[in-house]
VODREN-775888 format. One record per residue (C-alpha): residue in three letters; x, z, y. Coordinates in pm, 1 decimal, m for minus. Layout:
# VODREN-775888
- rest_xx_zz_yy
- ala_X_Z_Y
...
# end
This chain:
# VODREN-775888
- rest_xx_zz_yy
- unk_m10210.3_m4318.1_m16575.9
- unk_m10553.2_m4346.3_m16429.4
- unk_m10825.5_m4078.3_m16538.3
- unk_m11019.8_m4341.8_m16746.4
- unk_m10727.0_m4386.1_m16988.4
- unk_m10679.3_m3990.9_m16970.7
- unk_m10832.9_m3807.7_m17289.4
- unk_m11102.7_m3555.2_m17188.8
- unk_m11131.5_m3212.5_m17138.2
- unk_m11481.4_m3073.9_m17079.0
- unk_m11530.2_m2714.7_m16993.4
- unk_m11866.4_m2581.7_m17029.7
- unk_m11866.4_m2213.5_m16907.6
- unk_m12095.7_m2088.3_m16690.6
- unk_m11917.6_m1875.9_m16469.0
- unk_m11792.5_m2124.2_m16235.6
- unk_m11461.2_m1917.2_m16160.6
- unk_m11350.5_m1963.1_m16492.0
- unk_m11404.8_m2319.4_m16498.2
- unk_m11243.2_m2383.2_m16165.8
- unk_m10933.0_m2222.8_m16312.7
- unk_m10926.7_m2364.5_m16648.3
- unk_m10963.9_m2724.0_m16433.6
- unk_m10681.3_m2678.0_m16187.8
- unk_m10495.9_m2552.1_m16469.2
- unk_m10511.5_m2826.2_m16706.7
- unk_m10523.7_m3071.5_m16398.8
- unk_m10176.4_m2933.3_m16302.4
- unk_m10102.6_m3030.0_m16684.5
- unk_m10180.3_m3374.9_m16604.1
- unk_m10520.4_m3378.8_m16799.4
- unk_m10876.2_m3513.3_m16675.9
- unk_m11155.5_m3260.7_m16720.2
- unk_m11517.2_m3232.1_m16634.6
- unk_m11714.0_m2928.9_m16603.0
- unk_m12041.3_m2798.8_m16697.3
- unk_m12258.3_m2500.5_m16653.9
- unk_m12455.1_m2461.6_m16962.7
- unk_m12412.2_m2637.0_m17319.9
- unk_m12767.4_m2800.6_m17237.9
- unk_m12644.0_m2988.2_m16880.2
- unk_m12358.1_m3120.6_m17146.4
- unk_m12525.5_m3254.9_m17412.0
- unk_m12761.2_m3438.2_m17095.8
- unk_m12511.5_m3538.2_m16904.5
- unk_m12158.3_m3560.1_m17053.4
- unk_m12024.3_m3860.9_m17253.9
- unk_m11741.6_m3947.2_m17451.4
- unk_m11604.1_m4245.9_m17680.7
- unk_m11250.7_m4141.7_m17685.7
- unk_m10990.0_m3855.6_m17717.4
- unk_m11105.9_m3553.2_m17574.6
- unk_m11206.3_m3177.5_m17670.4
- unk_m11443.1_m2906.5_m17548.6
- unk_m11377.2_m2591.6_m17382.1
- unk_m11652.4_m2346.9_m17448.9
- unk_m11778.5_m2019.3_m17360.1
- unk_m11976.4_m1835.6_m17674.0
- unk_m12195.5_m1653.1_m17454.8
- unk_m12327.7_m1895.7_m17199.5
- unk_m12703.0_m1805.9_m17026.4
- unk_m12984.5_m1951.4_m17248.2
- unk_m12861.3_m2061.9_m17530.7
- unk_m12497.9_m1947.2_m17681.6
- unk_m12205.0_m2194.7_m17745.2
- unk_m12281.9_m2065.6_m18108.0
- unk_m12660.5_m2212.0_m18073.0
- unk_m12544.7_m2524.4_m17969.7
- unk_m12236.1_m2618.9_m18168.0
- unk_m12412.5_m2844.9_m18410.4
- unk_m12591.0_m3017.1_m18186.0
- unk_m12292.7_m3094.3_m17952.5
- unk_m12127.9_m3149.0_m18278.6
- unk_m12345.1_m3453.7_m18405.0
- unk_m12318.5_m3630.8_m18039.2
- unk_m12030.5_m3612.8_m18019.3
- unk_m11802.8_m3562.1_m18347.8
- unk_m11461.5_m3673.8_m18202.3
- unk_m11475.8_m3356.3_m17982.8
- unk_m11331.9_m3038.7_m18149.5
- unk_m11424.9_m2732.2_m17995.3
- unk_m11244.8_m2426.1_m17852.8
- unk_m11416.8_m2116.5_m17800.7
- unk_m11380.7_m1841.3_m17535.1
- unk_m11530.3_m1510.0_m17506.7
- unk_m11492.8_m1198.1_m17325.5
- unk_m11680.9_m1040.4_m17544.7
- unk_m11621.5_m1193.7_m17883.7
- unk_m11580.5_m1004.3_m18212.4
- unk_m11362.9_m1076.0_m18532.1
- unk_m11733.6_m1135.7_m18711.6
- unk_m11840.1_m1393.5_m18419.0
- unk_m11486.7_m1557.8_m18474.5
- unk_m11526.9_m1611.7_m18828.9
- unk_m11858.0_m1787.2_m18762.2
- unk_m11754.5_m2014.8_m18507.0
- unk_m11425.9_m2145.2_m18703.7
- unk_m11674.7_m2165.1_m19043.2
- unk_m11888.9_m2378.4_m18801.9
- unk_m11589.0_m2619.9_m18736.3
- unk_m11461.5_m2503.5_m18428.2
- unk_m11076.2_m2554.9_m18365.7
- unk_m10983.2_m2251.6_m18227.8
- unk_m11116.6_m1906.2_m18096.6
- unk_m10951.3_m1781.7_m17772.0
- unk_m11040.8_m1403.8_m17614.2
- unk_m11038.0_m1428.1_m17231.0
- unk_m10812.7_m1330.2_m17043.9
- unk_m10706.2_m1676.1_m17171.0
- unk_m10277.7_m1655.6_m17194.4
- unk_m10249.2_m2013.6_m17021.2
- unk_m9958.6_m2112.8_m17292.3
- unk_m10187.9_m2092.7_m17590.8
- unk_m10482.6_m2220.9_m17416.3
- unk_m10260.2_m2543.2_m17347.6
- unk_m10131.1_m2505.9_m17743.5
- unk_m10486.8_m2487.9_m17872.1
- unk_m10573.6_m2843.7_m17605.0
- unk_m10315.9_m2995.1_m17774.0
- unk_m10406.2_m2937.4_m18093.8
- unk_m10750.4_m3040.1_m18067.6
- unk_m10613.9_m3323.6_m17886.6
- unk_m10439.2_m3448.8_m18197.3
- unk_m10746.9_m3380.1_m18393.5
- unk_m10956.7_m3576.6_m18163.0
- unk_m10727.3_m3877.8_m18240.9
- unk_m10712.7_m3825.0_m18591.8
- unk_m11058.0_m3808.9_m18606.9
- unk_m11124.9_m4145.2_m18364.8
- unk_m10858.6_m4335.0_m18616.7
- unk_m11062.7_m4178.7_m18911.5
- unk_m11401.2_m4305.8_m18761.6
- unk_m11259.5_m4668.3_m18673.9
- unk_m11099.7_m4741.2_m19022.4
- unk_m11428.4_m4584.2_m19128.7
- unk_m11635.2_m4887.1_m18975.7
- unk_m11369.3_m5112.3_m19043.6
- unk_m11408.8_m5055.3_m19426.5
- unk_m11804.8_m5048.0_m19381.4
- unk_m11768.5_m5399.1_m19216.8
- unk_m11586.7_m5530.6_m19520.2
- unk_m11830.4_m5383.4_m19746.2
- unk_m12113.1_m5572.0_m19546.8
- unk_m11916.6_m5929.3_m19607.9
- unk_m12013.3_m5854.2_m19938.5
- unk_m12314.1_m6055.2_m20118.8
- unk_m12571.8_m5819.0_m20280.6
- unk_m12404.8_m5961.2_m20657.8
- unk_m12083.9_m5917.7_m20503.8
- unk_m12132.3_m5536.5_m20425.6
- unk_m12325.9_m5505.0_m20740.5
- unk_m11980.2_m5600.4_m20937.6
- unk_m11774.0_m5404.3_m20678.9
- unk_m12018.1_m5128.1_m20762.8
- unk_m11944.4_m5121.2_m21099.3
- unk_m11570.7_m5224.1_m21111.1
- unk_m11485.4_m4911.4_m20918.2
- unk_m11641.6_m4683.8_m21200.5
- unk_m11363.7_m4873.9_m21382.2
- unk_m11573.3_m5110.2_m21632.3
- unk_m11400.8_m5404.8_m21779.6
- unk_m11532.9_m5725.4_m21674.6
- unk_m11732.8_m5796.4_m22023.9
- unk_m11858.4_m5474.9_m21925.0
- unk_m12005.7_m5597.7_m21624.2
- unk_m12113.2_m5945.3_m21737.7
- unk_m12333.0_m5690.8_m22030.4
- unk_m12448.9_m5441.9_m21785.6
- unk_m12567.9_m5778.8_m21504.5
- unk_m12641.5_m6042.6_m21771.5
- unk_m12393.8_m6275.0_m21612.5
- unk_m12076.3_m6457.7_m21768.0
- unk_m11776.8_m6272.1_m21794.9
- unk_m11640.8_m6582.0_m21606.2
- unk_m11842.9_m6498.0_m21369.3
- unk_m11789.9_m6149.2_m21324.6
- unk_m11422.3_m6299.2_m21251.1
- unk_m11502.3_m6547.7_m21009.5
- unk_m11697.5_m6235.7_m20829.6
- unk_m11403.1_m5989.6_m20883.9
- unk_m11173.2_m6278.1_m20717.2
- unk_m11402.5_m6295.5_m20414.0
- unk_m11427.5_m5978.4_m20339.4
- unk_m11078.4_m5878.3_m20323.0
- unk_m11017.2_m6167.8_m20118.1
- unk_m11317.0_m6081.9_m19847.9
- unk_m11176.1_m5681.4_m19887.7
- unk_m10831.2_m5793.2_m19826.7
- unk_m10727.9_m5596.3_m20136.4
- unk_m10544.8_m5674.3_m20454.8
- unk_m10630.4_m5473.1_m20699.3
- unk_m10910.7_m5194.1_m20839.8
- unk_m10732.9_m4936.8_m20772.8
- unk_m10716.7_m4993.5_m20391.4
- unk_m11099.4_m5086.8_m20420.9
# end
């Protein structure tokens, strides 16, 4: 499996012997990682469209993993994040997993959950990527719709009968059928309930 087709680990510590050991280590694993000194040479630098997760240090130099986790978070919101500290309290825990992280790991990192808490991020990496892409899928078939079209949809998901809808438009309630029969088609749908 070449390393493009390999989900990605980035580790973003900046205490380069911990990096070089969390690489080798999930290397040996057979994963592809990339790793960065700061949060801020990251967010520049790093990019991602597919699986992958990020290994982070709370206390970096300049600004803390904490500082930075909603900013890495909107760039790139198919990355779950674990945290690992030194130096980390049950408090500074609680913050980070409120925040969204995945996990919260206290160095010295015990290699067997650090390669648990990959996984698991892994898998919510993927859920999330499936989530996004059905996501735009549905937004597409939305966008098919004609501006009368979504202006019946609208109102047939608040469940309104179609005389309902012909009152509240001031169109024919034949109308409001011939709409209704359109849009499920262009949704791929068959009834209002999977609207």
């Amino acid at each position: 499996m070449s390393n493009q087709s390999l989900p990605k680990i980035f580790i973003i510590d900046d205490d380069i012997s911990v990096r070089r050991s969390l690489a080798l280590l999930l290397k040996s694993h057979g994963m592809f990682t990339e790793e960065y000194s700061s949060a801020e040479e990251f967010l520049e630098a790093a990019e991602c469209e597919k699986e992958g997760c990020i290994i982070l240090d709370i206390f970096l130099t300049g600004k803390t993993g904490l500082d930075l986790q909603e900013e890495i978070g909107s760039k790139f919101n198919n990355l779950p994040i674990i945290y690992i500290s030194g130096q980390g309290d049950i408090p500074m825990s609680v913050r980070a997993l409120k925040k969204g992280a995945i996990n919260f790991l206290p160095k010295p990192l015990d290699d067997r959950v650090l390669l648990a808490a990959v996984e698991e991020a892994l898998n919510k990496s993927k859920a999330l990527l499936l989530q996004e892409a059905s996501y735009k899928s549905d937004l597409t078939l939305l966008n098919s719709l004609t501006d009368r079209e979504y202006q019946v949809f609208s109102l047939l998901i608040t469940g309104m009968l179609n005389k309902q809808i012909a009152s509240e438009l001031n169109i024919a309630e034949h109308t409001v059928k011939l709409h209704r029969g359109r849009i499920t088609l262009k949704l791929g749908i068959k009834s209002v309930a999977e609207m």
